[in-house]
Wavefront OBJ file of the C-alpha trace (Angstrom):
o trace
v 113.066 87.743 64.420
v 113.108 91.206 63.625
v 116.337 92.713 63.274
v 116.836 96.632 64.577
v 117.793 98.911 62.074
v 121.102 100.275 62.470
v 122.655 104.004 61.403
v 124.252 103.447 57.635
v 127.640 104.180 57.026
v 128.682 106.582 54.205
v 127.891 104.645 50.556
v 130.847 105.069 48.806
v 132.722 103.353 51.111
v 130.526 99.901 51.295
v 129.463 100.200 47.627
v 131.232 97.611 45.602
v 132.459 97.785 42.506
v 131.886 95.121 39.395
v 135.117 93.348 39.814
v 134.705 93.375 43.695
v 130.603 91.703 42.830
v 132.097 89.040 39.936
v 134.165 87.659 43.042
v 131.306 86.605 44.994
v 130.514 83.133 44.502
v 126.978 81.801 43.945
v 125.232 80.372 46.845
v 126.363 76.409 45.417
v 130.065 77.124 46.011
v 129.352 78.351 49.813
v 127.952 74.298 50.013
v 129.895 71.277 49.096
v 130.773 70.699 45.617
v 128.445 68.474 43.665
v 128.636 67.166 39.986
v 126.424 70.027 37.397
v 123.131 67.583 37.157
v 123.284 67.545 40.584
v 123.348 71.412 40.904
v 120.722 71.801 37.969
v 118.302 69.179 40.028
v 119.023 71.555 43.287
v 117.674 75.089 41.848
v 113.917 73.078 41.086
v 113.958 74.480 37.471
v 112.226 72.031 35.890
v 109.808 71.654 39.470
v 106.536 72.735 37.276
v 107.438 70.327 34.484
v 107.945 67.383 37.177
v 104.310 68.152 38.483
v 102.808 68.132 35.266
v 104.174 64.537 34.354
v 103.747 63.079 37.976
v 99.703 64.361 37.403
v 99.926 62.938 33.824
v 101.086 59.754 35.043
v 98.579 59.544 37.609
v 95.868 59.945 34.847
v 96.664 57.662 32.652
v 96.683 55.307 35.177
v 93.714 55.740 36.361
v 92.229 55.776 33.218
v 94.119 52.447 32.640
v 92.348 50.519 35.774
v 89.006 52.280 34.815
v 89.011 50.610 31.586
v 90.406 47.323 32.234
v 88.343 46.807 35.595
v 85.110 47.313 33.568
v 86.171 45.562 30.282
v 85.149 48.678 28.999
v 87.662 48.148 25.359
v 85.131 45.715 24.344
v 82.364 47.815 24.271
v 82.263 48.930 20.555
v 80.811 52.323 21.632
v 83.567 54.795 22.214
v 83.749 54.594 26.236
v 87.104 54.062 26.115
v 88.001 56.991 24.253
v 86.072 59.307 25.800
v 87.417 57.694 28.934
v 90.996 58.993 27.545
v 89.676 62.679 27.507
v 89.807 62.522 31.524
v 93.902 63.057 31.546
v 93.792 66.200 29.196
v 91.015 67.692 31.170
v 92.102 67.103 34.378
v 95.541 68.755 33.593
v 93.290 71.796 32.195
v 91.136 71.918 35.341
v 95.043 71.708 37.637
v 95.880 74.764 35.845
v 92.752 76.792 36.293
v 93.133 76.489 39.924
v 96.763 77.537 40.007
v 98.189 74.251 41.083
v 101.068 74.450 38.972
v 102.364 77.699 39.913
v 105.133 77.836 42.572
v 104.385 79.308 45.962
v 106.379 79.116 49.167
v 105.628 76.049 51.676
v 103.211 74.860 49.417
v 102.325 71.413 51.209
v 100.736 68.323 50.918
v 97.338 69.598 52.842
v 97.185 72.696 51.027
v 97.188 70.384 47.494
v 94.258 67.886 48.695
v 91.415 70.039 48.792
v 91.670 71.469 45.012
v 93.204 68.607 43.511
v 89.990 66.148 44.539
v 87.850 68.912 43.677
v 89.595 69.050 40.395
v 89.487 65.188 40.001
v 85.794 65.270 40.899
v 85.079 68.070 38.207
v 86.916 66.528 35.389
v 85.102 63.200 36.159
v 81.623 64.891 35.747
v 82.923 66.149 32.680
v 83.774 63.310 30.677
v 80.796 61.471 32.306
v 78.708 64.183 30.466
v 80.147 64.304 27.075
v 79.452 60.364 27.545
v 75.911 61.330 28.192
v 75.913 64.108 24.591
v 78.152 62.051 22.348
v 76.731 58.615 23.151
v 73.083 58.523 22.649
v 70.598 56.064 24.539
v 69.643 52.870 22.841
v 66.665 52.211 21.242
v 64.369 49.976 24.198
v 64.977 46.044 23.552
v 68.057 46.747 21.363
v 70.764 44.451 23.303
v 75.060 45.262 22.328
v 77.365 42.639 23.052
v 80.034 43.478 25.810
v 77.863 47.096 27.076
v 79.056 48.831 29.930
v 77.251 50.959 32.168
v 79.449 53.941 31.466
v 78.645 55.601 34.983
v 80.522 52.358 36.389
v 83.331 53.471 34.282
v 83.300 56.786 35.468
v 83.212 56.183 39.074
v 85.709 53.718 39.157
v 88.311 56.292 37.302
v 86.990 59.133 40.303
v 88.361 56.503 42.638
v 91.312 55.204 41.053
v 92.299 58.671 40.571
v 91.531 60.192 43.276
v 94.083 57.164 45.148
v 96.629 58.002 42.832
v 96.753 61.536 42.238
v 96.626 61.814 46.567
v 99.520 59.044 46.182
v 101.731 61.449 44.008
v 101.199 64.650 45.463
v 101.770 63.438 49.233
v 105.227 61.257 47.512
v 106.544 64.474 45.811
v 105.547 66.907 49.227
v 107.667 64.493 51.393
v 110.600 64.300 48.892
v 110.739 67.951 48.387
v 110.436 68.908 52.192
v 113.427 65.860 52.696
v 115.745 67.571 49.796
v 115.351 70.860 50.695
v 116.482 70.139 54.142
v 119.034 67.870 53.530
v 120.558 69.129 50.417
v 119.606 72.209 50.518
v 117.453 71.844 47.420
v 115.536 75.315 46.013
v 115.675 78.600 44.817
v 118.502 81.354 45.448
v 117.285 85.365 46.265
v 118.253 88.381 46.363
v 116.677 90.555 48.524
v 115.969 94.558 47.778
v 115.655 96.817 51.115
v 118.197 98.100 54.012
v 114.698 98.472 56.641
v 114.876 95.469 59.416
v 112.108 93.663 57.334
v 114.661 92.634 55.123
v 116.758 90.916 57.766
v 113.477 89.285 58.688
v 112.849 87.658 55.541
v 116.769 86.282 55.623
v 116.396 84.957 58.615
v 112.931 83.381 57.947
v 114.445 81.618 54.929
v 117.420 79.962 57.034
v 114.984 78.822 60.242
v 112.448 77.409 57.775
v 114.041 75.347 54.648
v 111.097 74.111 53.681
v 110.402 77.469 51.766
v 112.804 76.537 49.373
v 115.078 79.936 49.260
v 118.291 81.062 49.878
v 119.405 84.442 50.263
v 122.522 85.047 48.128
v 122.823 88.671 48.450
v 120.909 92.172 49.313
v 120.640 95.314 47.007
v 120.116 98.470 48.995
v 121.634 102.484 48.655
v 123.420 101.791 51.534
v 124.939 98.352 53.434
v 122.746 97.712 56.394
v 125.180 97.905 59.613
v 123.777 94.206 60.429
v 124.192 92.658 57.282
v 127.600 90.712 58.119
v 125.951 89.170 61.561
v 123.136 87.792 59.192
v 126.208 86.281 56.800
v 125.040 87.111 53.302
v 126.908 89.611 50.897
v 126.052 93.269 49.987
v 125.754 93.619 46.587
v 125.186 96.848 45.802
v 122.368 99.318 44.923
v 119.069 97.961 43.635
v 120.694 99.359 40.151
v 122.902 96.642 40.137
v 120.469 93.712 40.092
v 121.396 92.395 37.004
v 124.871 92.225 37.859
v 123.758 90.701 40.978
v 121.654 87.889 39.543
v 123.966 87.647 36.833
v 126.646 86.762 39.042
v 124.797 85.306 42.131
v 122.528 82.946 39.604
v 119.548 84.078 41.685
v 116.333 83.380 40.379
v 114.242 85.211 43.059
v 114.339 88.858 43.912
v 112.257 90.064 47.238
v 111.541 93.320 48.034
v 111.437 94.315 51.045
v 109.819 98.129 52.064
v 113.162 100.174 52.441
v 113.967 103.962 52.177
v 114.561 103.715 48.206
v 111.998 105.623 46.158
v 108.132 103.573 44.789
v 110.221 104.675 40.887
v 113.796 102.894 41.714
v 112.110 99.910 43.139
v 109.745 99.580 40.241
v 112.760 99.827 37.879
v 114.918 97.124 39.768
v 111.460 94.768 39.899
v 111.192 95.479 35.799
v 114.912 94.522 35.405
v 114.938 91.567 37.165
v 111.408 90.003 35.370
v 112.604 90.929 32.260
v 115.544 88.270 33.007
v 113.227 86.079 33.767
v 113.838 86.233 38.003
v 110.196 85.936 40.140
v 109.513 89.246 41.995
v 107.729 88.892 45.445
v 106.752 92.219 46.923
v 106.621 92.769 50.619
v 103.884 95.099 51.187
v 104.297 98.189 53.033
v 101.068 97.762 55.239
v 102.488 94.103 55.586
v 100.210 93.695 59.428
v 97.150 94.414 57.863
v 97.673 91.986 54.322
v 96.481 88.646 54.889
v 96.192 85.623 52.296
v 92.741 86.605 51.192
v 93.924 90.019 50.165
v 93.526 90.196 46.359
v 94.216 92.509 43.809
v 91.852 95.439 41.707
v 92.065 98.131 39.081
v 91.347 101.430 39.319
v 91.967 102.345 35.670
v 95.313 101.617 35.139
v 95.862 101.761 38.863
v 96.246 98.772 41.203
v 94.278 98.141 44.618
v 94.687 95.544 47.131
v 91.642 94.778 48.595
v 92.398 93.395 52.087
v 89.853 91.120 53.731
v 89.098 91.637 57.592
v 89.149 89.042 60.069
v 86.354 90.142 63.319
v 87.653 87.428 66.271
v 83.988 89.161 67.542
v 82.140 88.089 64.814
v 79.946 84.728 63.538
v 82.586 82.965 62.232
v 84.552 82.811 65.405
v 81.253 82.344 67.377
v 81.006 79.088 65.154
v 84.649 77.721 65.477
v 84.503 77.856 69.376
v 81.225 76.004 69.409
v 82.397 73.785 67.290
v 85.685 73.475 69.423
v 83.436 73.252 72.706
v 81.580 70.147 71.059
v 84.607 68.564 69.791
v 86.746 68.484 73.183
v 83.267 66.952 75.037
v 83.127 64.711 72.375
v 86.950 63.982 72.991
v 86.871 63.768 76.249
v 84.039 61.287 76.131
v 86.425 58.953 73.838
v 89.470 58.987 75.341
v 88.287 58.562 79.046
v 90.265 55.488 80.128
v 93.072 56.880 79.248
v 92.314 60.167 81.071
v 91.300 58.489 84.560
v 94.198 56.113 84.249
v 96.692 59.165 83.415
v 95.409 60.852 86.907
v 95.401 57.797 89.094
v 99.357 57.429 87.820
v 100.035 61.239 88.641
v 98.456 60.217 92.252
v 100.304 57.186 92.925
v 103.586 59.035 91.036
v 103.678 61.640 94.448
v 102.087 63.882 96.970
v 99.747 66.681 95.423
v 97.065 67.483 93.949
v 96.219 65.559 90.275
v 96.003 69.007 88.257
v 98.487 71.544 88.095
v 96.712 74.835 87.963
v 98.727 78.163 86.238
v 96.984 81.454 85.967
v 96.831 82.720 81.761
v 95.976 85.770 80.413
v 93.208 84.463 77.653
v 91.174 86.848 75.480
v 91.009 90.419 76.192
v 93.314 90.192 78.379
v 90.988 87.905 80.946
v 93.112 85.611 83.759
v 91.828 81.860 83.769
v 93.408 78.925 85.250
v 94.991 76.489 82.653
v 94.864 72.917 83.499
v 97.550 70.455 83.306
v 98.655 67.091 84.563
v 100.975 67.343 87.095
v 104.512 66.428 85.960
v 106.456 67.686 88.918
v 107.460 66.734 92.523
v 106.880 69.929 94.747
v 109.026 72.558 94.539
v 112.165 72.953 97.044
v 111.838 75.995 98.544
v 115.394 76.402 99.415
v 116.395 75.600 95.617
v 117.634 78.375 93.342
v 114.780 80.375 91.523
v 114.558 80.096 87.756
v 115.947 82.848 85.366
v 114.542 83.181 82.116
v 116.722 83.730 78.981
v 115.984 87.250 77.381
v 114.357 87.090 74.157
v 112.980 83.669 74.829
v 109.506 82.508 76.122
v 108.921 80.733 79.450
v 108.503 77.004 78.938
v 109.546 73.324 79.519
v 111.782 72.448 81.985
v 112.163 75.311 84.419
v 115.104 75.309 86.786
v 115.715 71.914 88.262
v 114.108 69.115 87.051
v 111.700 67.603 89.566
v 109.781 65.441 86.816
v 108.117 62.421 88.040
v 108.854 59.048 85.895
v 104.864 60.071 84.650
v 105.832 63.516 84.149
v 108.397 62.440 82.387
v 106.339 60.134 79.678
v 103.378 63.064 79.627
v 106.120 65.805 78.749
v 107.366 63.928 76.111
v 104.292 62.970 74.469
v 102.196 65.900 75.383
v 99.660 63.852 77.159
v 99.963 66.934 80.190
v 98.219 69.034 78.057
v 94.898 67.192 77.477
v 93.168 68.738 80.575
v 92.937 71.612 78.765
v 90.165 70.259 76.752
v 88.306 71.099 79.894
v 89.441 74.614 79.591
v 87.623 74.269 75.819
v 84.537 73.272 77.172
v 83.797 75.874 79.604
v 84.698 78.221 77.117
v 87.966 79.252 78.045
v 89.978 78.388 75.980
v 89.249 76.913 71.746
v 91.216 73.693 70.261
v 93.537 75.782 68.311
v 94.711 79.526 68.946
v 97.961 81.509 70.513
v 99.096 80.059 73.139
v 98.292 81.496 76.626
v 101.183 83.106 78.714
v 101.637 84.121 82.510
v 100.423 87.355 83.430
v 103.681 88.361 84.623
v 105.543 87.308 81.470
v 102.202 89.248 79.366
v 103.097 92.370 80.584
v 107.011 92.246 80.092
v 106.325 91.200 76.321
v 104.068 93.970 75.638
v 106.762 96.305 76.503
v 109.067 94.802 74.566
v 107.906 92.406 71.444
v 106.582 94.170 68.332
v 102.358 93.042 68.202
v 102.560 90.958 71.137
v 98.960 92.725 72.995
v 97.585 91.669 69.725
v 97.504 87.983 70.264
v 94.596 88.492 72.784
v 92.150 89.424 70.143
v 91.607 85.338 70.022
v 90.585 82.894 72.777
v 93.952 80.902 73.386
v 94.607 77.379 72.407
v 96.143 74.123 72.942
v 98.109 74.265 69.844
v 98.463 76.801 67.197
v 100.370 77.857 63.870
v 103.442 78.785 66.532
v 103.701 75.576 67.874
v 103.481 73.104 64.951
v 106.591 75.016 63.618
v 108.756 74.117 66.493
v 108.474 77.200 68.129
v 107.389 75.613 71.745
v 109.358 75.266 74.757
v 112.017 78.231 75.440
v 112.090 79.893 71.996
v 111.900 83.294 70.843
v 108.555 84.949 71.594
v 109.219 87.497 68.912
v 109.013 84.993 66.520
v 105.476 83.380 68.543
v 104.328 86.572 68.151
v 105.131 87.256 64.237
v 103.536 82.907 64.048
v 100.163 83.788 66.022
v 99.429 87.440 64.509
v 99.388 85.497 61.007
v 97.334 82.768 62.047
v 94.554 85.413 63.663
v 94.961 87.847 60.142
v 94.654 84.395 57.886
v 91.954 82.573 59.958
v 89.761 79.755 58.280
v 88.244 76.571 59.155
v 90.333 74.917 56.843
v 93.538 76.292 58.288
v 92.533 74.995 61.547
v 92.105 71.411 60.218
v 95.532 72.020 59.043
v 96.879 72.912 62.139
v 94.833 69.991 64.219
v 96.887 67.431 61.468
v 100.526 68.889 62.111
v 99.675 68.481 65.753
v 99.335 64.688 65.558
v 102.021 64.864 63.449
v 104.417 66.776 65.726
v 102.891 64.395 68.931
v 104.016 61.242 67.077
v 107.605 62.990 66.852
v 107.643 63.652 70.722
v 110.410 65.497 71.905
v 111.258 66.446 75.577
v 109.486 69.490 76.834
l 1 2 3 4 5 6 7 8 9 10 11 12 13 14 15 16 17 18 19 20 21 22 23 24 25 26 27 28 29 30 31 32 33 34 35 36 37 38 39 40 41 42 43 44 45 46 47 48 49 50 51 52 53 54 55 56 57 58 59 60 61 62 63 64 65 66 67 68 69 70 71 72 73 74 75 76 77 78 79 80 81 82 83 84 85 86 87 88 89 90 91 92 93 94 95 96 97 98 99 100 101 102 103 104 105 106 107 108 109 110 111 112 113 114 115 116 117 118 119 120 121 122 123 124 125 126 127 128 129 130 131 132 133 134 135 136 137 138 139 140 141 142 143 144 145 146 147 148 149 150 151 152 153 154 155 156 157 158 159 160 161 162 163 164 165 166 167 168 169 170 171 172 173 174 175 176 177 178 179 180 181 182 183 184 185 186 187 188 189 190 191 192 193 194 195 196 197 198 199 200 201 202 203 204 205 206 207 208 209 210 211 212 213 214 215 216 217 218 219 220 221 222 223 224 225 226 227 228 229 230 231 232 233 234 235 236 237 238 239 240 241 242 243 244 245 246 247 248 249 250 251 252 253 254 255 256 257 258 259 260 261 262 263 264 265 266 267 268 269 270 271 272 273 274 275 276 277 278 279 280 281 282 283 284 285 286 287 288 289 290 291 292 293 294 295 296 297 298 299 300 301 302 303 304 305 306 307 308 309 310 311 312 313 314 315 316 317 318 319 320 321 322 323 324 325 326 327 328 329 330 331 332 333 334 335 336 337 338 339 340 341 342 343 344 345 346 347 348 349 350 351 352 353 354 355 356 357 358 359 360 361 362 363 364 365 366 367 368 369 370 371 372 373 374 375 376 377 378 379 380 381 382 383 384 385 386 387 388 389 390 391 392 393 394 395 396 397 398 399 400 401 402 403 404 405 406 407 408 409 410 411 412 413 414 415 416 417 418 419 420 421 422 423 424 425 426 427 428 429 430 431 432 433 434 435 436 437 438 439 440 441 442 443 444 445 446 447 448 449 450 451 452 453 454 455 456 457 458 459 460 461 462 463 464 465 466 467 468 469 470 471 472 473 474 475 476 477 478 479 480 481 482 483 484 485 486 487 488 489 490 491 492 493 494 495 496 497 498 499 500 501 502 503 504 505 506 507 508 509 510 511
């Protein structure tokens, strides 16, 4: 949600002074009390270290079972030496592709892909100082308890492939559970009186899972909606070590504000020379997405920002791709698609599909197909009035769901006629979500980016909707969801997506 900025009140009046900032208590003493191991355990100080000895562990392991399996300690060559070299190279490989650095909702799916390309790498590596440092036997020479050492090899690729996936998916699961049950993670302050900064607070209280807590902002003057948002102003960005000093915040955000490119560049020195992570918020924040990387000029930095063309190949691929998949779905799951439209039949009078007009891409209408869930519609009944600031959705006005309805709502099962939306090429498997005409034009008007959802065919599910933002929620927030899917577009994330789906179907929910 993006907070409105709000006229500042004079500074010397809101500015407080040290004593006034060493009476603020940390972010721990706004929670319930809890013994000092348990606080230490809470901040995920020693998160990087816990990695690093989960992934050692995992190793050895595998090395262990690699060995053993193939009797490979009897061999009086040195395979199961070599063997050993797999846990110190795989560690190497880890760090080379950044997996022990700490990044925000860093999850189980976004670990798999370079951790079994790193297992896979450091495999062919000790397989091929096997190959240099072991040399081929003379022919007919015969060695008492050989192994093949390829066996060897392969068998610690599996084994630790199984255990390093084990580990990773354990630790994702027990992070995501502590941080939001105990409110386990990192706290922040954040740098910046512009309404971006009371989008990144309010960001960091919907979604726990990013592990931060805002303990306090630093800006020239006290943003007028900084009490509804419930964390203290602290003061001018010259006060950050005071701040963190006193707030035991290990994270300082900046957000783009009206203090000058110097100041801010001072406060971000201060706080990394205390040893506090900087993130940045870039000022051209719509058109960064995650392949954006930096270059130098000299001594001068560029962000190179990577474009994604919804007209070009890529996306041309993807809805092909999407086309062929929903056939091939709808081919599979065919019994249960005739036997969910002879129960909406029998359930009561009307037709089997429900058929709502969407705005799609470019702004083109096409009729989205559902299951019917619904009796017909009293026409002496009140009309339905939607909530402002929230998106039409589930349950409109009174609740005419059949006992079918009912079960399809909850599960999502109403939804899969859309896959014949995906074949005719109206719709892809996962995109925005398509809206009403009606409701289109009243959220261009009023929500920030909105129009720019259409750039994309719409979906069944998207990036929105596997972080709980379906139903009657805030379209602002769809918006902010769909605009970053469209900017950070892969193949990958789409798989991604497609997984929290079934994920969030087997947690159904009324709708």
């Amino acid at each position: 949600m993006v907070v409105e900025a709000q006229p500042s009140v004079d500074r010397p009046s809101q500015r407080p002074t040290v004593p006034q900032l060493k009476a603020v208590p940390p972010i721990h003493e706004n929670l319930t009390r809890k013994p000092r191991w348990f606080e230490a355990l809470r901040s995920e100080r020693g998160y990087i270290p816990l990695t690093i000895g989960l992934d050692i562990w995992a190793a050895f392991w595998a090395v262990m079972l690699a060995l053993d399996l193939t009797n490979a300690r009897q061999d009086p060559r040195p395979v199961a030496l070599l063997t050993y070299l797999f846990i110190p190279v795989v560690i190497f490989v880890l760090y080379t592709r950044g997996m022990y650095k700490r990044k925000l909702s860093h999850s189980f799916l976004d670990d798999f892909e370079p951790v079994m390309t790193s297992v896979a790498v450091s495999s062919l590596a000790v397989l091929t100082t096997m190959m240099v440092l072991i040399p081929p036997l003379a022919p007919g020479t015969v060695i008492e308890n050989q192994v093949r050492t390829a066996e060897v090899v392969v068998r610690l690729w599996l084994w630790a492939a199984v255990f390093f996936t084990a580990v990773r998916l354990i630790r994702s699961l027990c992070q995501r559970y502590l941080r939001r049950k105990y409110q386990f993670g990192s706290s922040a302050l954040i740098v910046g009186s512009s309404p971006v900064a009371g989008q990144l607070i309010t960001r960091m209280r919907q979604i726990p899972d990013y592990g931060l807590h805002p303990v306090g902002v630093l800006a020239e003057d006290k943003p007028a909606d900084l009490d509804a948002l419930g964390v203290p102003y602290l003061g001018s960005p010259a006060d950050v070590e005071i701040a963190a000093r006193t707030t035991g915040a290990v994270e300082l955000l900046i957000a783009p504000s009206s203090e000058s490119d110097e100041e801010l560049s001072r406060t971000a020195q201060v706080a990394q020379n205390l040893g506090m992570r900087v993130r940045v918020v870039p000022r051209l924040m719509d058109a960064v997405g995650g392949g954006a990387y930096i270059e130098h000029l000299g001594g001068v930095p560029l962000m190179v920002m990577c474009h994604t063309d919804p007209k070009g190949w890529q996306f041309a691929f993807k809805h092909a791709l999407g086309r062929f998949l929903a056939a091939l779905g709808l081919l599979l799951i065919s019994p249960l698609f005739l036997g969910l439209m002879l129960a909406v039949k029998l359930s009561s009078p009307g037709p089997i599909f429900f058929r709502q007009p969407r705005i799609g891409r470019d702004g083109k209408v096409f009729d989205c197909l559902k299951f019917r869930s619904m009796r017909p519609e009293d026409p002496n009944a009140a009309k339905f009035e939607l909530k402002d600031g929230a998106a039409p959705g589930g349950v409109e006005g009174e609740d005419r769901r059949t006992w079918i309805g009912k079960i399809m709502r909850k599960t999502s099962l109403d939804e899969l006629p859309q896959l014949l939306n995906v074949v005719k090429g109206e719709m892809t498997l996962v995109g925005p979500r398509p809206e009403r005409p009606e409701f289109v034009e009243l959220f261009e008007m009023q929500i920030r980016r909105y129009g720019e959802r259409h750039r994309v065919k719409a979906g069944i599910t998207g990036w929105a909707q596997v972080h709980g933002l379906r139903g009657q929620t805030s379209i602002a927030d769809r918006a902010e969801f769909d605009n970053y899917y469209i900017q950070n577009w892969s193949l990958m994330l789409d798989f991604k997506i497609l997984l929290l789906t079934v994920l969030a179907v087997l947690r159904p929910t009324e709708d």
